[in-house]
C-alpha positions in Angstrom: 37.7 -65.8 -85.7 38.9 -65.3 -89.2 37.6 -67.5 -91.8 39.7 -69.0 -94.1 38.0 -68.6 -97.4 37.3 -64.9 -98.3 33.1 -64.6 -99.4 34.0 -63.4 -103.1 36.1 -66.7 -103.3 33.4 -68.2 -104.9 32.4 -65.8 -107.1 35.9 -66.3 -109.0 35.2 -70.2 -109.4 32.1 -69.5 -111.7 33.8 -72.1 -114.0 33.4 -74.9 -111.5 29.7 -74.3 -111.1 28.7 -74.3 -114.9 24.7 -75.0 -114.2 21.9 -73.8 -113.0 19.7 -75.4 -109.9 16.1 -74.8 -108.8 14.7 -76.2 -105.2 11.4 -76.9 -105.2 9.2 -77.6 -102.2 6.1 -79.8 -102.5 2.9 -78.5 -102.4 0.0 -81.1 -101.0 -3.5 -79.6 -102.0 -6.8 -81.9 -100.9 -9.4 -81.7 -103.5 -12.5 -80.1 -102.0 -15.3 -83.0 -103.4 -13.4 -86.1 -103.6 -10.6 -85.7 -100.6 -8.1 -86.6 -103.0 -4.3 -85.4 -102.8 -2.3 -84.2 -105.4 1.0 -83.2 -105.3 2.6 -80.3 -106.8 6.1 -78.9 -106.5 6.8 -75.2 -106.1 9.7 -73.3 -106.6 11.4 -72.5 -102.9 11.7 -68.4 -102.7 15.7 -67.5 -103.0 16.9 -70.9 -104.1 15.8 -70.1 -108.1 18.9 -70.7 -110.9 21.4 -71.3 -108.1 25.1 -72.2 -109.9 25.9 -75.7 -109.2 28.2 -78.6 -110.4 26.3 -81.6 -110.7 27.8 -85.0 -111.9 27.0 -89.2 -111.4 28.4 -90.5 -108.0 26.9 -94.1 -108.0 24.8 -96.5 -109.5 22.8 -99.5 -108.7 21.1 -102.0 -110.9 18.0 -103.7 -108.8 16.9 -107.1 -109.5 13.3 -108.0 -108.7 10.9 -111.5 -110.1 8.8 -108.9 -112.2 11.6 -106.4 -113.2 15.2 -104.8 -113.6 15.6 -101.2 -112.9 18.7 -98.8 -112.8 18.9 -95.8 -109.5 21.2 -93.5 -110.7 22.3 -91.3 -107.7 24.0 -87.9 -108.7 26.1 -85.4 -106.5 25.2 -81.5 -106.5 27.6 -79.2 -105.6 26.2 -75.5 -104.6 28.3 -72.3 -104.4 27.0 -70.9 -101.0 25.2 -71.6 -97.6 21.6 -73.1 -97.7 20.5 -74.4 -94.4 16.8 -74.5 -95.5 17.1 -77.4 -98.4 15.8 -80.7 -96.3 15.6 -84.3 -98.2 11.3 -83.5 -98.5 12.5 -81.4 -101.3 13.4 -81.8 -104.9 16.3 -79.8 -107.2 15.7 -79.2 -110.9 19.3 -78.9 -112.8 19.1 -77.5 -115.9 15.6 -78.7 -116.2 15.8 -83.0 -114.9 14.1 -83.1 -111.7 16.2 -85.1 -109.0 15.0 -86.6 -105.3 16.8 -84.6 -102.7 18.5 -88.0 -100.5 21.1 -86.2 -98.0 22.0 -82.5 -97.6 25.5 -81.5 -96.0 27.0 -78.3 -95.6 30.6 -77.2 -95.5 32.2 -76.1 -92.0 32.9 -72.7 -93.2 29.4 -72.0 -94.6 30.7 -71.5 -98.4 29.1 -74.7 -100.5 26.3 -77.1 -100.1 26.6 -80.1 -101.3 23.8 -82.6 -102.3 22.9 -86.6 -102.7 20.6 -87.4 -105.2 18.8 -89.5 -107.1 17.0 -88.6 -110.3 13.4 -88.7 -110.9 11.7 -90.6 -113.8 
């Protein structure tokens, strides 16, 4: 089967991916005397300053007694095929960390594209 994008396509649409994206894993570790469990997040080998577009796709204001808060969900957009990003991860763009909600890919294997919701 021929595909119907050429690989290198994407490398000529630098301009629609203007920043950079970092997937990060998280890292439990137990502390040995007290049991406790601290999380950490690590970078996720290969997935370092990946080009992205990244932009606001929704927002909701939630009402509760106590408070009023805003959850800002953003859409990322990367150039290329990751199959190993799952929502248990976080991406960093251009250094705001954001909670990794839904991850699709495209049917020809050329862009990921990815629902979050930024971390505060």
């Amino acid at each position: 089967m021929t595909a119907i994008f050429h690989p290198n396509m994407l490398a000529r649409l630098a301009d629609f991916f203007p920043g950079l994206c970092t997937i990060q894993a998280r890292v439990d570790t137990q502390d040995a005397v007290t049991g406790e469990v601290t999380n950490t997040w690590a970078n996720l080998a290969g997935h370092v300053n990946l080009p992205c577009s990244h932009g606001p796709s929704k927002g909701d204001e939630v009402k509760r007694a106590d408070q009023t808060y805003v959850v800002s969900n953003y859409t990322l957009a990367l150039a290329g095929d990751y199959p190993t990003i799952n929502e248990t991860m976080q991406a960093v763009v251009d250094g705001t960390a954001y909670e990794i909600l839904l991850v699709q890919w495209d049917s020809h294997g050329m862009k990921t594209r990815i629902l979050t919701r930024k971390v505060t």
